[in-house]
C-alpha angles and dihedrals in degrees: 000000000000084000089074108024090066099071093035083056081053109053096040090050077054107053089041088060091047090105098051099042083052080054100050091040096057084044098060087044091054097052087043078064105054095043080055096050090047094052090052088050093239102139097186094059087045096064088034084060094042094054093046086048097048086044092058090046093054090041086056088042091056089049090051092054102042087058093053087043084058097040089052091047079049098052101034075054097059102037085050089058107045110084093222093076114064103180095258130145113260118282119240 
């Protein structure tokens, strides 16, 4: 049965993180860009580039965040439920 459950893991971890491998990807092509346009010399395409690729990156950041937004909402929502865990400070 583990057998099996690893790959499907896998490939769910995978298309989950579709969105943000399509972010990182226009990220890196963007910045393939501006080291091209600087290369040519053409300063207008290159903070044009840069912005593109700064928008990408912010774009990446705000996914990040909004997983680990998720995952906080899933776990205050366990611990909430389970009657071991009152609410209460730590205990020395």
């Amino acid at each position: 049965m583990k057998n099996r459950l690893k790959p499907l893991v896998g490939l769910l971890v995978g298309a989950a993180l579709l969105p943000l491998q399509f972010a990182l990807t226009l990220f890196h092509f963007r910045m393939g860009r501006a080291k091209a346009a600087r290369a040519r010399g053409d300063k207008g395409a290159i903070s044009i580039e840069l912005a593109l690729a700064i928008i990408a990156l912010v774009a990446v950041a705000g996914m990040v965040v909004l997983a680990l937004y998720g995952l906080k909402t899933k776990v205050v929502e366990k611990v909430n439920q389970d009657p071991k865990y009152d609410g209460g400070g730590a205990t020395p």
